[in-house]
C-alpha positions in Angstrom: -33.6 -45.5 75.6 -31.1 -41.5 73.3 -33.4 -39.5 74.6 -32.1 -43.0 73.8 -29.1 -43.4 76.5 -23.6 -44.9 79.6 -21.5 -47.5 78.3 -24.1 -47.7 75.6 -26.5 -45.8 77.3 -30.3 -45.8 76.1 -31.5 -42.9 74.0 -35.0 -42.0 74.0 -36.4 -42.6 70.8 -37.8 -39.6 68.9 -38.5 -41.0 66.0 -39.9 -44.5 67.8 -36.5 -42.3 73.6 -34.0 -43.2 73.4 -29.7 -45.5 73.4 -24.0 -49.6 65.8 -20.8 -48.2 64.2 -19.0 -49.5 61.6 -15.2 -49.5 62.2 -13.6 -46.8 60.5 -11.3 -47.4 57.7 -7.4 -47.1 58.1 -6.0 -43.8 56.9 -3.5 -43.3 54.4 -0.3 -42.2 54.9 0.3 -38.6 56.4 0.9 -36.9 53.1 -2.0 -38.9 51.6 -4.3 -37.3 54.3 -3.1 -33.6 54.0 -4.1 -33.9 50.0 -7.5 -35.1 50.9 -8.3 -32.1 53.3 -9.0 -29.9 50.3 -12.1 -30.5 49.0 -11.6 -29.2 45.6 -9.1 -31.6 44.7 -9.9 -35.1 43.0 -9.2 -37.2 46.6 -11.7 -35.1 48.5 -14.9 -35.5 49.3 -17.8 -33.4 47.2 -21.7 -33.9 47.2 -24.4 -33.6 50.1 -26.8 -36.1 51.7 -30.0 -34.6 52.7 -31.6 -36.8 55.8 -34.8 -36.6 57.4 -34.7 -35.6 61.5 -38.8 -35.8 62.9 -36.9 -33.7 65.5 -35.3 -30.1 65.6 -31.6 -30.9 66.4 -30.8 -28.7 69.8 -27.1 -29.2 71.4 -23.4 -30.2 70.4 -23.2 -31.9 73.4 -25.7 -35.2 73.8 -24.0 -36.7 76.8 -26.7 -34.7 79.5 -29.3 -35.8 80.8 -31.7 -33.6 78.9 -29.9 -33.6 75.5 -29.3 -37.1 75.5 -32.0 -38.2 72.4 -31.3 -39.6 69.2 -32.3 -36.7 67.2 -28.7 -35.1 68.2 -26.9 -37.8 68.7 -27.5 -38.8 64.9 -26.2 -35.7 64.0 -23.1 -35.4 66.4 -22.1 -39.1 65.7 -19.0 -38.1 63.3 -18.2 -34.9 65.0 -17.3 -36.0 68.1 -15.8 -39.5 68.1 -13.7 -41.7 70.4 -12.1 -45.4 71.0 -15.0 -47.7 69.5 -18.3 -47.8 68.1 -21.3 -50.4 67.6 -21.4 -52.8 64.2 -24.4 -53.4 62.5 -25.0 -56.5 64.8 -24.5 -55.1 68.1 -20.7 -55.6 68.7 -17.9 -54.0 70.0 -15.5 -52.4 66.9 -12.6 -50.5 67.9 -11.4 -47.3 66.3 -8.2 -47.0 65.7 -8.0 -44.2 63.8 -8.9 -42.5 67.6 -6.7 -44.5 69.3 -6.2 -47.7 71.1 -6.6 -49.4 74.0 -6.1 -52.9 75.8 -6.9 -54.4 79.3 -3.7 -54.8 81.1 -4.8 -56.1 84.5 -7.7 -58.1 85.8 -7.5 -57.6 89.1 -7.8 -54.5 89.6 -9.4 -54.5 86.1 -6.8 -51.8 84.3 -7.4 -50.6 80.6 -4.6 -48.1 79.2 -5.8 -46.0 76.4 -3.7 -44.1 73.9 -5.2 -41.4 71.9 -3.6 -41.0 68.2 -0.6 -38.7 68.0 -2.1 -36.4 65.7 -5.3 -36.8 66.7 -6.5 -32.8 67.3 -9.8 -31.1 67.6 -10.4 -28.9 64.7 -9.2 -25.6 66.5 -6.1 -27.5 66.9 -6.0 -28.3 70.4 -4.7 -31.5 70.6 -6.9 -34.4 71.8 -5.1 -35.0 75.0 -5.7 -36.6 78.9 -7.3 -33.1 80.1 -10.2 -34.4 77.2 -10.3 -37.8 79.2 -10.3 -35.9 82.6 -13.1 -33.8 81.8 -14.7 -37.3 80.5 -14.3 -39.0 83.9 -15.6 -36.2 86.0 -18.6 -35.8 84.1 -19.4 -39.8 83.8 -18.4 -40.8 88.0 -20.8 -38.4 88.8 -18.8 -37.7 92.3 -18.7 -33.9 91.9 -22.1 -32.3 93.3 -23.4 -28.7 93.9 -26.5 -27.0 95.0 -28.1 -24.9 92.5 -31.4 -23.3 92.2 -34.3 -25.0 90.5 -37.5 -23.9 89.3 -40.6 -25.7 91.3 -43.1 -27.3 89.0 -47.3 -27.1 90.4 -48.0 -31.0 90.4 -51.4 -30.4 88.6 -50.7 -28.1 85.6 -47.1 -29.4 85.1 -46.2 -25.3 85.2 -43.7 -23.6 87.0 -44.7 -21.8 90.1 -42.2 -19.1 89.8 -40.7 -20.3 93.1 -37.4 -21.8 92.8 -35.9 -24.3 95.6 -31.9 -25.5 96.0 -31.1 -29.1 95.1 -28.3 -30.8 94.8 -27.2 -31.5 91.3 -24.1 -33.1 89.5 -22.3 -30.0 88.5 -21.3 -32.5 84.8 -25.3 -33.7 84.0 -24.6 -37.0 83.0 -27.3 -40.1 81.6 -26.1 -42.8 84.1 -22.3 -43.5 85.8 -22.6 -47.3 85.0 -19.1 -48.6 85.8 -17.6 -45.3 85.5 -18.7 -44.2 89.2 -15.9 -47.3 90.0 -13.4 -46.0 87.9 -10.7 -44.2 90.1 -9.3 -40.8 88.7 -7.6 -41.4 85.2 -3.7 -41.9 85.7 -2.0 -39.7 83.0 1.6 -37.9 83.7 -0.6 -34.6 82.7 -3.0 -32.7 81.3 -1.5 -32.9 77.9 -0.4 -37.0 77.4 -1.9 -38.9 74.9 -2.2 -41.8 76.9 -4.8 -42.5 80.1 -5.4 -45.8 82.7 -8.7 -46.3 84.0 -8.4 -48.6 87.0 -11.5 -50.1 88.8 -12.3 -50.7 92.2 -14.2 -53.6 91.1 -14.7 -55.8 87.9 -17.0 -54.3 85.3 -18.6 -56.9 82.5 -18.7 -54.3 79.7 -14.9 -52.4 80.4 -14.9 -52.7 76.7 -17.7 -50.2 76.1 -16.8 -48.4 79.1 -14.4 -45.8 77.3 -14.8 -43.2 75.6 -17.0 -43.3 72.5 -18.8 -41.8 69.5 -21.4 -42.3 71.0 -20.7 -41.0 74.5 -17.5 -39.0 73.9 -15.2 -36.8 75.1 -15.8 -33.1 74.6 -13.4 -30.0 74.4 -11.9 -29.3 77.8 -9.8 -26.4 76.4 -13.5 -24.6 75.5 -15.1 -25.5 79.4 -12.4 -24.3 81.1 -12.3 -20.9 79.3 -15.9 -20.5 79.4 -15.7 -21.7 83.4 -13.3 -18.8 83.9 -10.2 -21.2 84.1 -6.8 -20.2 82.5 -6.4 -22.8 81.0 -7.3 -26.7 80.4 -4.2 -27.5 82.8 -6.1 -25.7 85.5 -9.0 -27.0 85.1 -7.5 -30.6 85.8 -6.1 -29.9 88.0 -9.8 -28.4 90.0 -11.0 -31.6 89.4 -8.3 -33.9 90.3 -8.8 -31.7 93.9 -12.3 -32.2 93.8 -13.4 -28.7 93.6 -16.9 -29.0 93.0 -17.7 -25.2 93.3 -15.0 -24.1 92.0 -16.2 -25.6 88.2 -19.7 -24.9 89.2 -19.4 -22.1 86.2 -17.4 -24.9 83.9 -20.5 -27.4 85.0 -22.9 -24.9 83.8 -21.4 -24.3 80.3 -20.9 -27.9 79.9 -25.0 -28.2 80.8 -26.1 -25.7 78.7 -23.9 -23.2 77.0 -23.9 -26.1 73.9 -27.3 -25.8 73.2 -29.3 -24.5 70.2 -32.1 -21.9 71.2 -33.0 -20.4 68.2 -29.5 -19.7 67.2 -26.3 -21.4 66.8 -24.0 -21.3 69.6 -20.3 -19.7 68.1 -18.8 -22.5 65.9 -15.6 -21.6 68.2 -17.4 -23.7 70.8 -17.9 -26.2 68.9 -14.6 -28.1 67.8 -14.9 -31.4 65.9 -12.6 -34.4 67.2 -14.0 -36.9 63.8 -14.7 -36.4 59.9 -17.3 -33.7 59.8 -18.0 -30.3 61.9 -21.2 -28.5 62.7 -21.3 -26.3 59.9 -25.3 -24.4 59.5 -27.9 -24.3 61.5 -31.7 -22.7 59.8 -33.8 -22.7 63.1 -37.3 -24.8 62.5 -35.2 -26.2 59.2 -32.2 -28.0 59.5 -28.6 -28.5 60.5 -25.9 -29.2 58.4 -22.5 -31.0 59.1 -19.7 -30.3 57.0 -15.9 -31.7 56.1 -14.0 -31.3 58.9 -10.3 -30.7 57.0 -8.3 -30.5 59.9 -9.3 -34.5 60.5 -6.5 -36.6 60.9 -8.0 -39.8 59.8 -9.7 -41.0 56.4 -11.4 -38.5 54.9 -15.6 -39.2 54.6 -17.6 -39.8 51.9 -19.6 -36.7 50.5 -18.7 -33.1 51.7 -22.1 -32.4 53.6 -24.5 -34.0 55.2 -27.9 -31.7 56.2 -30.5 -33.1 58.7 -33.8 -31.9 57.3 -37.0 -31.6 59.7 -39.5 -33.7 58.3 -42.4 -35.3 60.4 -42.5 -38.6 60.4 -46.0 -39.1 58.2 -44.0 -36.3 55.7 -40.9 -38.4 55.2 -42.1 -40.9 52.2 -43.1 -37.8 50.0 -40.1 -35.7 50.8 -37.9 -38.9 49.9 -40.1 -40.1 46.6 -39.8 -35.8 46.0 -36.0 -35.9 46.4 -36.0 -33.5 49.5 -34.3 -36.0 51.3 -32.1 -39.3 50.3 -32.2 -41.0 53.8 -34.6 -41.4 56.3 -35.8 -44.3 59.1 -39.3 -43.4 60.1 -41.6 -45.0 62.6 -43.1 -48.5 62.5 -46.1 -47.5 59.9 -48.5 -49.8 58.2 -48.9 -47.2 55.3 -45.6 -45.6 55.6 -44.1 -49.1 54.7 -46.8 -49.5 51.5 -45.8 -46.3 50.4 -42.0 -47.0 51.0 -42.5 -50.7 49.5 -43.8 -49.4 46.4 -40.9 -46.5 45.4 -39.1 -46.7 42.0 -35.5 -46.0 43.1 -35.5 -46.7 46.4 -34.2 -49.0 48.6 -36.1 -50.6 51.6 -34.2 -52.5 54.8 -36.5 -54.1 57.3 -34.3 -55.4 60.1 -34.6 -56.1 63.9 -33.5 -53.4 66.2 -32.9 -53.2 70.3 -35.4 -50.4 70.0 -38.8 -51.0 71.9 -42.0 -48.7 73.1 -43.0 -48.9 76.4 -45.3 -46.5 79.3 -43.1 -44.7 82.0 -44.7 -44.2 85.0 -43.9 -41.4 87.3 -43.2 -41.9 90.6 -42.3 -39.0 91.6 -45.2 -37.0 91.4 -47.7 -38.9 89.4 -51.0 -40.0 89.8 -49.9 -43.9 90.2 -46.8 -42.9 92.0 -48.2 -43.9 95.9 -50.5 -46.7 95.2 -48.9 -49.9 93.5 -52.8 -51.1 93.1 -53.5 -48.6 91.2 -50.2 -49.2 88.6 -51.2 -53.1 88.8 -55.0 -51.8 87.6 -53.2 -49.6 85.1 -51.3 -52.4 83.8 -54.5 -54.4 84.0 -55.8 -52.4 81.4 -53.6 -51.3 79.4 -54.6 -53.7 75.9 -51.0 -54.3 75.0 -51.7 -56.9 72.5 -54.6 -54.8 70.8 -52.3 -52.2 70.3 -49.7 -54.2 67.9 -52.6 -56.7 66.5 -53.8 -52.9 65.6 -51.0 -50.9 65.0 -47.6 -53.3 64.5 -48.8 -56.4 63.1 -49.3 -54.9 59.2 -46.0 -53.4 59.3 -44.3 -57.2 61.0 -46.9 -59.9 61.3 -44.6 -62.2 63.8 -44.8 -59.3 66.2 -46.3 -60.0 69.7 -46.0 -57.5 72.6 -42.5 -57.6 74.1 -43.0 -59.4 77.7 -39.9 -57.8 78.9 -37.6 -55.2 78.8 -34.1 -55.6 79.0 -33.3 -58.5 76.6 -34.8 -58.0 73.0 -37.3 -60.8 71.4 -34.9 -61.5 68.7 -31.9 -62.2 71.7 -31.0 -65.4 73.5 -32.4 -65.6 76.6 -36.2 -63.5 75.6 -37.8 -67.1 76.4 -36.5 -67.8 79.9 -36.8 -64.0 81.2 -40.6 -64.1 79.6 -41.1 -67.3 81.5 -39.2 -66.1 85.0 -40.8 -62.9 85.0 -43.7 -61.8 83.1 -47.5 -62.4 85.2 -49.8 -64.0 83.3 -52.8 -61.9 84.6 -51.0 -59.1 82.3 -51.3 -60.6 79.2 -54.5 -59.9 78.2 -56.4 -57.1 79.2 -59.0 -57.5 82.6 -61.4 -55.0 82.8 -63.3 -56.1 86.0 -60.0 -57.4 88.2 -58.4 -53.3 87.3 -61.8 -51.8 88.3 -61.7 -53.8 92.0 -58.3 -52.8 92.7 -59.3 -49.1 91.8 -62.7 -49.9 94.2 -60.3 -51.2 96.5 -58.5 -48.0 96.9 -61.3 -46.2 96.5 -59.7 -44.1 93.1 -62.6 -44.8 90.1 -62.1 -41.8 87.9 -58.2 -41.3 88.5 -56.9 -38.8 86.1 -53.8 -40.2 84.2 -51.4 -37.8 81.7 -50.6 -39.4 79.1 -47.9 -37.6 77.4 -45.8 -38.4 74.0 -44.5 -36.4 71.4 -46.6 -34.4 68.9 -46.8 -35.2 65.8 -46.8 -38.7 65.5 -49.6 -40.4 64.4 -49.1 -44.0 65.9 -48.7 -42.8 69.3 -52.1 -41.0 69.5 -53.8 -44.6 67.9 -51.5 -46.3 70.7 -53.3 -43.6 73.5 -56.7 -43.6 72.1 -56.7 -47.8 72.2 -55.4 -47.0 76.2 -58.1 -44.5 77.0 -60.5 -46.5 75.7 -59.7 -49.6 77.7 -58.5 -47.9 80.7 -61.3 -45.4 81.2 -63.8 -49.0 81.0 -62.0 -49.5 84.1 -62.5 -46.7 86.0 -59.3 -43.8 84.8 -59.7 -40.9 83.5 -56.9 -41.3 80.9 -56.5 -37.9 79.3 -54.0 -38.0 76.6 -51.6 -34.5 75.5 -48.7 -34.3 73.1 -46.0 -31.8 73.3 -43.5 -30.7 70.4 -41.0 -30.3 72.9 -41.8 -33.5 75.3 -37.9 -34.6 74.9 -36.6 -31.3 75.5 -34.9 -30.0 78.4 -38.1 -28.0 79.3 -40.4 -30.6 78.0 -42.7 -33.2 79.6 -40.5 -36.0 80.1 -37.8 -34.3 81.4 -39.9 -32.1 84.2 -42.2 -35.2 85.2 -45.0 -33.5 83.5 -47.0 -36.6 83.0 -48.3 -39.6 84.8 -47.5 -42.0 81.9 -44.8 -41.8 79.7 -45.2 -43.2 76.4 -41.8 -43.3 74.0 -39.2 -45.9 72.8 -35.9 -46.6 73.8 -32.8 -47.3 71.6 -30.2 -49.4 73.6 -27.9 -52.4 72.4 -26.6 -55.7 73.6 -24.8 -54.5 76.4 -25.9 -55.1 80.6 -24.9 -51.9 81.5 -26.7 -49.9 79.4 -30.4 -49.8 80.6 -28.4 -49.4 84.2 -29.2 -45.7 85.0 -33.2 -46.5 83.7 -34.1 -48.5 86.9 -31.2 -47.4 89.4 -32.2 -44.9 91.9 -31.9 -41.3 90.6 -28.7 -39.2 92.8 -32.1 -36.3 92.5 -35.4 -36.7 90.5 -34.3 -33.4 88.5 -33.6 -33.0 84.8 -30.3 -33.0 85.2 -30.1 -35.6 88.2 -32.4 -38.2 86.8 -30.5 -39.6 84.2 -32.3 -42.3 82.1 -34.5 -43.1 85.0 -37.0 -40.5 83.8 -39.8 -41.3 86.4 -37.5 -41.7 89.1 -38.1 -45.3 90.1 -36.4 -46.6 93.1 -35.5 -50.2 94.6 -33.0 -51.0 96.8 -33.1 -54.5 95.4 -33.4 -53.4 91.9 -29.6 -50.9 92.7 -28.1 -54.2 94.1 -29.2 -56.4 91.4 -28.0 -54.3 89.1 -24.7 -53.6 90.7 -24.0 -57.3 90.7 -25.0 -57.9 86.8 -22.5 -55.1 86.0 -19.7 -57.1 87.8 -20.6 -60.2 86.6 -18.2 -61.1 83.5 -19.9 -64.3 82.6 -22.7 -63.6 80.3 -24.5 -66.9 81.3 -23.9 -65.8 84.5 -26.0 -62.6 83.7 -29.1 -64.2 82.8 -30.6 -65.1 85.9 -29.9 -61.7 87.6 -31.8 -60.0 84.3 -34.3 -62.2 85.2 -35.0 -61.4 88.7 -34.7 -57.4 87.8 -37.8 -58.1 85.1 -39.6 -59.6 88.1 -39.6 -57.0 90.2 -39.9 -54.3 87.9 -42.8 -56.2 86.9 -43.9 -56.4 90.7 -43.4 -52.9 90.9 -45.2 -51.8 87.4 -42.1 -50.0 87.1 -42.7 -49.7 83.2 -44.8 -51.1 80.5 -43.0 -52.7 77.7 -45.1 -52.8 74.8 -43.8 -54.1 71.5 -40.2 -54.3 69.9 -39.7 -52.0 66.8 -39.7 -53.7 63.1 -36.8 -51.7 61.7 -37.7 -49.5 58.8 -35.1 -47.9 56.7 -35.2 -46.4 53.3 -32.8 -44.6 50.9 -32.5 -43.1 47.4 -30.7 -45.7 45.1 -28.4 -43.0 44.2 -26.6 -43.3 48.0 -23.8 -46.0 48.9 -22.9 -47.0 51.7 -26.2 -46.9 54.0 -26.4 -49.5 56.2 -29.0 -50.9 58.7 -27.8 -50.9 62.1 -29.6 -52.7 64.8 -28.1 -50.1 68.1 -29.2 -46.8 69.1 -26.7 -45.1 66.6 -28.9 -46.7 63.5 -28.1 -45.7 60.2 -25.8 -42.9 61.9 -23.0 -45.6 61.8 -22.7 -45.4 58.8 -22.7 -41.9 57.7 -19.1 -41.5 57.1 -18.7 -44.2 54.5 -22.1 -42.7 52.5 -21.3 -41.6 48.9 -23.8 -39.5 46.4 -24.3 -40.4 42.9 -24.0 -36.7 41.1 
C-alpha cells in the first residue's frame, strides 16, 4: 500500500502505492537539550541532505485518504511523530522520547498512554489529550456528513460538471482497523498528557494501534481555529457529543486546508510535534525540512534535509552528479548496473513488504459486473513474463508473488501459495481467456490501464499485458498520469479499469484491512485503501476475525482463506515482490535499509553529512 497505507496502514507506492523506524535515542538532560536548540553552537546540528522524491510532495497531513502516499509520508516522518515506529526488520520499537504506553487490561483490552511532559508542538501548544481526541475521531470513522461531490462521465474519467450529495466521513481517514472498536479516549480533559483507549473487543496489533509517526496525531489547536471553534477545548468537546455538522468546517480543513497547490500553506498551520519542521517549499522542485529547535527530545543529525524531484530513470546521474546523496529508486536492471558501478557510493539490496500488483475497479470499470471477464483478465495477464523480463536481472530468485498479504520472504508464503493460489493462473492461457470472453459475448473489451507517468518499468510491465491480453480478445489501452496518486488523479477518482502500482505495508494483520474491507462510500475520501472499492461480506468477516485473533498461528489459516477468495473474486493481481534498492553517497551516516513502508525514512533523524 502509502499511497502506501491504519495500524500500519499500506501506502501506495510512488516510487514502486503505497504502507520501519528506528527507536529514537534518549535525550539528554533538560539543560543539555536547550544548548542543542541553537544551531550555531558546537552541540547542534549543521549540514543538509539532499534526497531524491520521483514525486512532488503535496500535504502536511498524510493520514487522508487521498494524501496518504509515500512521497509525503517520507517527508513528514520526523515532523509529526508519536508513541512507536517500525525497525529495520519489521518490529514494533517504542518511542519514548513521545511518550509511553502499556496494556493494563485484557479484557476489555485497555492501553493507557502518557504523552512526555514537555512534549509541545513547535508553536508551543502543548501535545495534549485534545491531540489524541482529534486522532480518535478521525481514525473510528463514526462521524459522517453529506457533502457535495463532483460526478465523474464513466467513459472519459472527466467530471460532468454535475455534482451529487454523498455521505462522507467528515475526518478522511485510510482505514479504521481496530480503531472503529476503540470507545472514546478517557482523559480528565482536553489538556492531560495522559489517554486510555479501551476496546469493545480484542485487537491482535493494539500495539501498533496508537498513535504513530507514521499515522500521527495532528494539531487540534490549528483545526479548531480554522473550523471556527474557540478553542481546542471546544472542539472536544463537539466531538465527544458527536456533532458531526457542527465540525463539518473543522473536517474540511483537516481534508484539505493542509495541502500544497502550488504554494505552501502558512507555516502557522503547520506545527512540528518531532525533530525537523516544514521549512521551504519551490513548487515543481523541492521541499525542504528543517531543525525544529523548539523539540524536546535529541536533537537530529544535520540541520536540513531537502526532498529533490528527480524521476526515477534521473536519480543515478543526479546522485553520481552530487545533486542528491540519498535516493531508493525502482527495481531497474540498468539503474542497479549503473548504481553497482559508483565510486563512492554505497549500495543496499534488501527484501521489503513492498509488492506491484493490478487493481481492478469495481465500481465502474469495465471488469467490474462480469467475474468471467476478470477470470479471462487474469487469464492473460503474463505475470511471470513480466519479472523473467523486467525483475529477474535486477533479483534472479524472483518469481511472481502468488499472494498478497504475507511477503515471499515471510513464514507462512508456502502454505497461503498452496491454500489459495489456482493453478490455471500461473501461466498465461490464451485460448481458455478468449472462451470466457466468447462466453460473455465481450471480444474487444476496452480495459484502462492506468499508472503513473514517468516510469519506465511500468509501461514495459503494460506493453507485455496488452500484448498478451489483446491475443485474447481486450482492448487493453494503456495511459499514464503525473498526477495518478493525487487527490484528483486516476486512482483516486476510479479513472481506470486496471490499476497498476505497488504497495508498501509491513508485518502487521491489520494493515492491508481497509484494502479488501467494504468501502463506508466508493469516493476519494470514503474509499480508504480499497481503491477499487471491492466488496465481500465474507472477506469483512474474515477480516474482522483475523484482527481479533491474538495468536499469530492462529492467523494463518484465516489469511489463507481471504487469498482464496480474493483470488475467486480477481479482486487484485499480485504480481512480483520488490528487490530493495537503496543507494547513498559515502559521505552520509547513518542510512539505513528498512524493510516497511517508512523505508529509509526511519532513519532520517540519525543521518549525518561529511562537510
Amino acid at each position: 500500500m502509502t499511497r502506501f497505507g491504519t495500524t500500519s496502514k499500506l501506502v501506495a507506492a510512488a516510487l514502486g502505492g503505497a504502507l520501519a523506524l528506528s527507536a529514537c535515542s534518549g535525550g539528554g538532560s533538560s539543560s543539555d537539550n536547550d544548548k542543542s536548540k541553537d544551531p550555531t553552537t558546537a552541540s547542534g546540528p549543521t549540514g543538509t541532505i539532499y534526497v531524491a522524491n520521483d514525486q512532488e510532495y503535496d500535504s502536511y497531513n498524510d493520514t487522508t485518504a487521498s494524501t496518504n502516499s509515500y512521497k509525503n509520508s517520507m517527508v513528514n516522518k520526523w515532523v509529526t511523530t508519536g508513541f512507536w515506529q517500525f525497525a529495520a526488520d519489521g518490529t514494533i520499537m517504542r518511542n519514548e522520547e513521545f511518550g509511553t504506553y502499556e496494556k493494563v487490561s485484557d479484557d476489555p483490552l485497555t492501553v493507557e498512554y502518557t504523552i512526555a511532559e514537555d512534549a509541545t508542538w513547535s508553536d508551543g501548544d502543548p501535545i495534549a489529550c485534545d491531540d489524541a481526541l482529534l486522532w480518535w475521531a478521525q481514525n473510528a470513522g463514526h462521524l459522517t456528513v453529506d457533502r457535495e461531490v463532483d460526478v465523474i462521465d464513466e467513459e472519459t474519467g472527466e467530471p460532468t460538471g454535475e455534482k451529487e450529495v454523498q455521505e462522507t466521513p467528515v475526518f478522511s481517514v485510510v482505514g479504521t482497523d481496530g480503531v472503529e472498536d476503540v470507545t472514546t479516549p478517557v482523559c480528565e480533559d482536553p489538556a492531560a498528557k495522559t489517554f486510555t483507549l479501551k476496546y469493545d473487543k480484542p485487537f491482535a496489533d493494539w500495539e501498533s494501534n496508537g498513535p504513530s509517526n507514521g499515522y500521527p496525531m495532528m494539531p487540534a489547536h490549528v483545526v479548531a481555529e480554522q473550523g471556527g471553534f474557540a478553542d481546542s477545548a471546544e472542539m472536544s468537546q463537539a466531538i465527544l457529543d458527536g456533532d458531526a455538522q457542527g465540525l463539518k468546517a473543522a473536517g474540511d480543513f483537516f481534508n484539505e486546508g493542509w495541502l500544497f497547490q502550488g504554494a505552501m500553506p502558512d507555516a502557522a498551520l503547520m506545527p512540528s510535534s518531532g525533530p525537523f519542521k516544514i521549512s521551504n517549499y519551490a513548487p515543481g522542485e523541492s521541499v525542504s525540512i528543517a531543525y525544529n529547535e523548539e523539540y524536546w527530545g535529541t536533537p537530529p543529525g544535520v540541520s536540513e534535509i531537502v526532498f529533490r524531484l528527480v524521476p526515477g530513470t534521473e536519480q543515478p546521474q543526479a546522485l553520481e552528479n552530487g545533486d542528491v546523496h540519498v535516493i531508493q529508486p525502482q527495481p531497474d536492471a540498468d539503474i542497479k548496473e549503473q548504481l553497482a558501478a559508483m565510486e563512492g557510493v554505497t549500495l543496499v539490496e534488501f527484501d521489503q513488504y513492498v509488492y506491484e500488483h493490478l487493481d481492478l475497479n469495481f465500481d465502474s470499470g469495465s471488469l467490474a459486473d462480469d467475474e468471467r471477464l476478470r477470470q479471462a483478465f487474469a487469464l492473460c495477464v503474463p505475470r511471470k513474463q513480466i519479472v523473467e523480463r523486467l525483475i529477474n536481472p535486477i533479483s534472479a530468485d524472483a518469481e511472481p508473488q502468488d499472494v498478497r498479504n504475507i511477503a515471499p520472504f515471510q513464514d507462512g508464503y508456502e502454505e497461503a501459495v498452496a491454500h489459495a493460489f489456482p493453478a490455471e493462473y500461473a501461466e498465461p492461457d490464451i485460448e481458455a481467456a478468449r472462451a470466457l470472453l466468447e462466453e460473455a459475448d465481450a471480444v474487444g473489451t476496452v480495459i484502462r490501464g492506468g499508472a503513473i507517468a514517468d516510469n519506465k518499468r511500468r509501461e514495459d510491465t503494460w506493453q507485455l499485458i496488452k500484448e498478451s491480453c489483446d491475443e485474447a480478445g481486450f482492448d487493453v489501452q494503456p495511459y499514464f498520469e503525473a498526477n495518478f496518486f493525487d487527490p484528483d488523479g486516476g486512482l483516486s477518482q476510479n479513472t481506470y479499469d486496471v490499476a497498476l502500482f505497488a504497495w508498501l505495508g509491513s508485518p502487521q494483520v491489520s494493515g492491508w484491512a481497509s484494502t479488501f474491507t467494504t468501502p463506508s462510500e466508493c469516493s476519494a475520501e470514503g474509499k480508504g485503501n480499497n481503491n477499487g472499492c471491492y466488496s465481500n461480506e465474507e472477506v469483512d468477516s474474515l477480516i474482522k476475525e483475523i484482527n481479533e485473533t491474538v495468536d499469530p498461528a492462529a492467523q494463518l489459516p484465516l489469511i489463507n482463506e481471504v487469498e482464496k477468495i480474493l483470488w475467486e473474486d480477481v479482486a487484485t493481481i499480485p504480481l512480483f515482490a520488490h528487490p530493495g534498492l537503496l543507494a547513498y553517497s559515502d559521505s552520509v551516516k547513518g542510512v539505513e535499509a528498512n524493510a516497511t513502508q517508512d523505508n529509509f525514512a526511519a532513519s532520517m533523524n540519525k543521518w549525518t553529512i561529511d562537510e
